[in-house]
N, C-alpha and C positions, 0 to 999 in steps of 0.2 A: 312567483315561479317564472322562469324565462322561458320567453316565448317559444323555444324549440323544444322543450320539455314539455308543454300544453300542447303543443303538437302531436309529440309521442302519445298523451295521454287519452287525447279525441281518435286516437286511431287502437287501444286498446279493446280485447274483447269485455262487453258486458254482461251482468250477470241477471240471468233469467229470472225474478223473483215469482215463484209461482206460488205462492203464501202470501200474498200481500199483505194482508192487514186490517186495522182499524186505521192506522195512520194512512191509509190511500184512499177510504171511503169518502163519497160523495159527501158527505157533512163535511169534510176536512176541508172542501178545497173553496179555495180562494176565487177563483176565476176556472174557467174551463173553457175550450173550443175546436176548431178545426177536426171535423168529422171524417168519419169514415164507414161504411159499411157493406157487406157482404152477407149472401146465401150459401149452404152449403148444397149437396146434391140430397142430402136426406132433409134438408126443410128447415133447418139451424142457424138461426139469424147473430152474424157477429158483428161487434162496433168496436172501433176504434177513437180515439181522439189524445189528447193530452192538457197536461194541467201541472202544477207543482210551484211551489213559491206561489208570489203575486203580482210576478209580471212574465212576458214571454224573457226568460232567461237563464241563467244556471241550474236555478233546481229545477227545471222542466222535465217530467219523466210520461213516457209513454205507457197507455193502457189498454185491455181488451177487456170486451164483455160482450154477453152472449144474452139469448131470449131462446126460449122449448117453446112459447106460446105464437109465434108469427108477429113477435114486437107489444105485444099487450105488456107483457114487463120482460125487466133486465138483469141481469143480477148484477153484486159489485164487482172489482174488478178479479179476475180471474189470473192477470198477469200482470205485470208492473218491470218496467226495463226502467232503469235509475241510474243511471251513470253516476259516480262519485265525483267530488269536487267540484270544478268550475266547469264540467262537460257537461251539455242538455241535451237529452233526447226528443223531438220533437218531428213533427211531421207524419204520423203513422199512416200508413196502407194496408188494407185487408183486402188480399183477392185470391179468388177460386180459379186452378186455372184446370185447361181441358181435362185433366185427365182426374179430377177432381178433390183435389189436396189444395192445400188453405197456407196463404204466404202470407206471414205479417211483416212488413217493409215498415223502416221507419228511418231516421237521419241522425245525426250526432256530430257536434261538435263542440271547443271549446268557448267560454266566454272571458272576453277581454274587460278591466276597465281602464277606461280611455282618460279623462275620470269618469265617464257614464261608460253602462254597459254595452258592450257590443257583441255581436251573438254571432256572426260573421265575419272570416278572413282569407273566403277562401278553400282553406282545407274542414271538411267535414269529409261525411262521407252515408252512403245509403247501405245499410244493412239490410239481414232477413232471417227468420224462421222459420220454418215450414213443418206443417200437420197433414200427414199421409192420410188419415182416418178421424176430420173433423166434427163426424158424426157421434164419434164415440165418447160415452160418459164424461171419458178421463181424456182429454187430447195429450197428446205425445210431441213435442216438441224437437224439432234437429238443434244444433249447437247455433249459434248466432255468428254467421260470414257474411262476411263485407264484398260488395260487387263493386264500388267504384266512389271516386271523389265526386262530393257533389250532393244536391237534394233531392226528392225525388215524390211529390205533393201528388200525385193521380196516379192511379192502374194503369197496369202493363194494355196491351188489348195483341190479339193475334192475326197474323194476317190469313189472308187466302190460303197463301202457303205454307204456313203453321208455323212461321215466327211470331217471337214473343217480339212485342217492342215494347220498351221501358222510357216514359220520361225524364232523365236526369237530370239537371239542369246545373249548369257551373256560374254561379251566380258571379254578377259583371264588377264587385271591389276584391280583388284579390287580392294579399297581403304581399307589396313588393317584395318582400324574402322569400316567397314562392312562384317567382316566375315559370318553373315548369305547368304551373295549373291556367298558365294567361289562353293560351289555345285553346284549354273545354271550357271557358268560360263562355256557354252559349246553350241553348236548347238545344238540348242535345238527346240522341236517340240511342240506348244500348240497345243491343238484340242478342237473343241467345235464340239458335238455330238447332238445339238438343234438349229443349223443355226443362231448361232450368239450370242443367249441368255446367254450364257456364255462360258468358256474357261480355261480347264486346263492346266497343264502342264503335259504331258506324258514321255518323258526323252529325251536325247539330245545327239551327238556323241561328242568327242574327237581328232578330225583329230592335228595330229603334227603340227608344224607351221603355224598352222591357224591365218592366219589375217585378221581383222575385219569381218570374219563368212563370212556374204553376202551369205546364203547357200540355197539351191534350192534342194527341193523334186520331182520325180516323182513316181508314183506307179509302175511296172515294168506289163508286163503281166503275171505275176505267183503269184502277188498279193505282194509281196517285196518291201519294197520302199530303193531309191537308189538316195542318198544324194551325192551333190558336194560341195565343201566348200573351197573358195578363200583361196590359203596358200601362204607363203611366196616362194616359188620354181612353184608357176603357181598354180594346183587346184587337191586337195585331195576327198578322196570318203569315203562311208559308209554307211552300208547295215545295213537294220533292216527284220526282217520277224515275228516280231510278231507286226506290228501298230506302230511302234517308240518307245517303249518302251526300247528294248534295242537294240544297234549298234555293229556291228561289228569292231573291234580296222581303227581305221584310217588310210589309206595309200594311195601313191601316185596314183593320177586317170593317163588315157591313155592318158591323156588330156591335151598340153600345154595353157601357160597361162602368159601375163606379170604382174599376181598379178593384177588384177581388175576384179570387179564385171563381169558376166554373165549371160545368160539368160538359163535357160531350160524347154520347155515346150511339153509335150504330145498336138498332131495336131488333130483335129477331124475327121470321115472321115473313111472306111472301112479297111484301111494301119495302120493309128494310129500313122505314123510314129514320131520320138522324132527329136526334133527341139532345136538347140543349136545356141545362136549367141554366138562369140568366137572372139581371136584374132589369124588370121591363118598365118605364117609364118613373124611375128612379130617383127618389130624394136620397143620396147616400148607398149607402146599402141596405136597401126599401124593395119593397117588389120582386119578390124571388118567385119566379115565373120560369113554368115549364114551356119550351113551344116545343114545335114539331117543322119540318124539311122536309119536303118530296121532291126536294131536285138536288139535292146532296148540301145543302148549306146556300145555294144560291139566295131563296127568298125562305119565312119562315112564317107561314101563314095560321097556322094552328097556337093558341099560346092560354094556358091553364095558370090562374094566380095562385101560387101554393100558399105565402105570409105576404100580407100590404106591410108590416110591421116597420118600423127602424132597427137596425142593427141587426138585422136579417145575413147570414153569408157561411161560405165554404160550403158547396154543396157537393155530396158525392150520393153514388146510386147504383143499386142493382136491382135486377128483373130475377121476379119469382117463377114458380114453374109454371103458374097457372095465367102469366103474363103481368102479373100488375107490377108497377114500378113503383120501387121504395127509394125516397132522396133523404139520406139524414146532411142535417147542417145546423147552425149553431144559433142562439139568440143572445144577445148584451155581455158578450163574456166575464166581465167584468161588476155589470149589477146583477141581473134574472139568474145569467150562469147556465141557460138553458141549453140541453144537445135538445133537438125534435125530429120528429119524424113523419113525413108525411105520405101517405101511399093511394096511390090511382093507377088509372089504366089509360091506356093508347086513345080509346074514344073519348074517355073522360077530356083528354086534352084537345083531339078534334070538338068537341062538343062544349069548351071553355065552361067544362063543371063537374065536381067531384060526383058524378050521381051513380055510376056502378056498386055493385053490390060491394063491401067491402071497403070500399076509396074512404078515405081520413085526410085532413088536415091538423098541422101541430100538435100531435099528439107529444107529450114529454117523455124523449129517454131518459133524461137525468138533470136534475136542477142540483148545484152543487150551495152547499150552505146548507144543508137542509139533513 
């Protein structure tokens, strides 16, 4: 098919499968990874991830599932997005935003062979559904609209003043026949400024050896925000102080890193303290370690071993009502196939031990194979 047809066709709408099947269950899949997961306001824990074929590429299709029990089990998948043809869907996001409705974000685009596969050129793009009442039995789902060129790997988060900001990222090979896309090819920030109704793009940083973005905002308490962004040597930083608009040049954060995604999240709570799952003293991707910041990122003195394991990564996270912190992320995607899930509390990580009422390690959402 030529290449400006595959164009068109990664930028078509997809179709919601809310039936899935036998053919998407976990016995089926080959491989599986890159997590995701979210609370709702009535206590309803949902996950995200993807899987399809048996490599990251064309038949890649995105999935949700859901837990009544606070993560003890899961059911299969509830939703399945599947783009036809050489389109994959991948990267999924699940988040709650204030006013308590349930966005599933995910990316798409076409795959090339080169004569190997390529999965990026440039134009993709980040989509979204959204569930007004994720509480209920049966969720309800809006039509699937597209915000903007680009990927879009971590939660939105909200500022002070109740902007949404979204990480997008315009990943840095752009397909010469679309030089209009060379400008956002950078971590970039959209913001919608009416809770969802729409969304611009505000400007984006430049960190050096950045790869595949995966970049993570927090607001700082001086009102600063203070951008991490996966590079090829661990994980690079970048300071804005006017809203994202413009960044400070790119350079090496305090922070090691084996080159995979991360989590960073401001904690609720009178501390506020900043919350990082990481890889901490790391053979590969080993060591997925929670710590903690009392001075906004400067040092990170507090740090809870969640998996010593190998092939440990893509961690995401949300805080339940009662404060404890849930990180789902991924183990061997390719052998084990495991999503997990591990859940502690704030002290548990000042106190470098899962010992509160409640707190788990590795517990399995889904081993696929099986």
């Amino acid at each position: 098919m030529p290449l400006d047809n595959l164009h068109t066709l990664s930028l078509t709408i997809p179709t919601l499968n809310l039936t899935p099947g036998k053919c998407y269950a976990s016995s089926k899949r080959l491989w599986q990874g890159i997590p995701g997961i979210e609370r709702t306001v009535g206590g309803r824990l949902y996950a995200t991830w993807y899987s399809g074929g048996d490599i990251e590429g064309p038949d890649n299709h995105v999935l949700l599932v859901r837990s009544e029990d606070c993560g003890l089990t899961w059911s299969e998948p509830l939703l399945v997005i599947d783009p036809p043809g050489l389109v994959r869907a991948f990267d999924p996001v699940v988040w709650a935003d204030p006013l308590g409705r349930l966005w599933f974000f995910w990316s798409q685009s076409f795959c090339q062979r080169l004569p190997q596969w390529r999965t990026w050129n440039g134009r993709g793009g980040v989509w979204f559904i959204r569930c007004d009442a994720p509480d209920a039995s049966i969720p309800i789902w809006t039509a699937p609209s597209r915000i903007a060129d680009g990927v879009m790997m971590n939660k939105p988060i909200v500022r002070a003043n109740g902007e949404w900001l979204l990480p997008i990222s315009g990943w840095g090979n752009v397909e010469p026949k679309l030089p209009e896309l060379q400008p956002e090819a950078l971590s970039n920030l959209y913001v919608s400024t009416d809770e969802g109704r729409s969304f611009q793009r505000r400007g984006g940083s430049d960190v050096p050896f950045r790869t595949f973005d995966e970049h993570m905002v927090v607001e700082r308490r001086d009102g600063s925000l203070w951008m991490l962004v996966r590079t090829q040597y661990g994980i690079g930083q970048s300071t804005s102080t006017d809203g994202g608009a413009t960044w400070t040049p790119g350079m090496p954060a305090a922070i090691a890193g084996p080159g995979s995604r991360f989590h960073l999240h401001r904690l609720p709570g009178p501390n506020g303290r900043l919350l990082l799952i990481n890889h901490l003293n790391f053979t590969g991707r080993s060591h997925l370690t929670a710590s903690l910041s009392d001075d906004d990122g400067l040092t990170w003195s507090s740090h809870l071993l969640l998996d010593e394991r190998a092939d440990v990564s893509y961690p995401d996270a949300t805080i339940l009502a009662d404060g404890r912190i849930f990180v789902i992320y991924d183990r061997e995607r390719h052998a084990a196939k495991e999503i997990l899930l591990a859940g502690f509390t704030e002290a548990d990580v000042l106190a470098s031990s899962p010992g509160s009422a409640g707190s788990f390690l590795k517990r399995i959402v889904s081993k696929g194979g099986v």
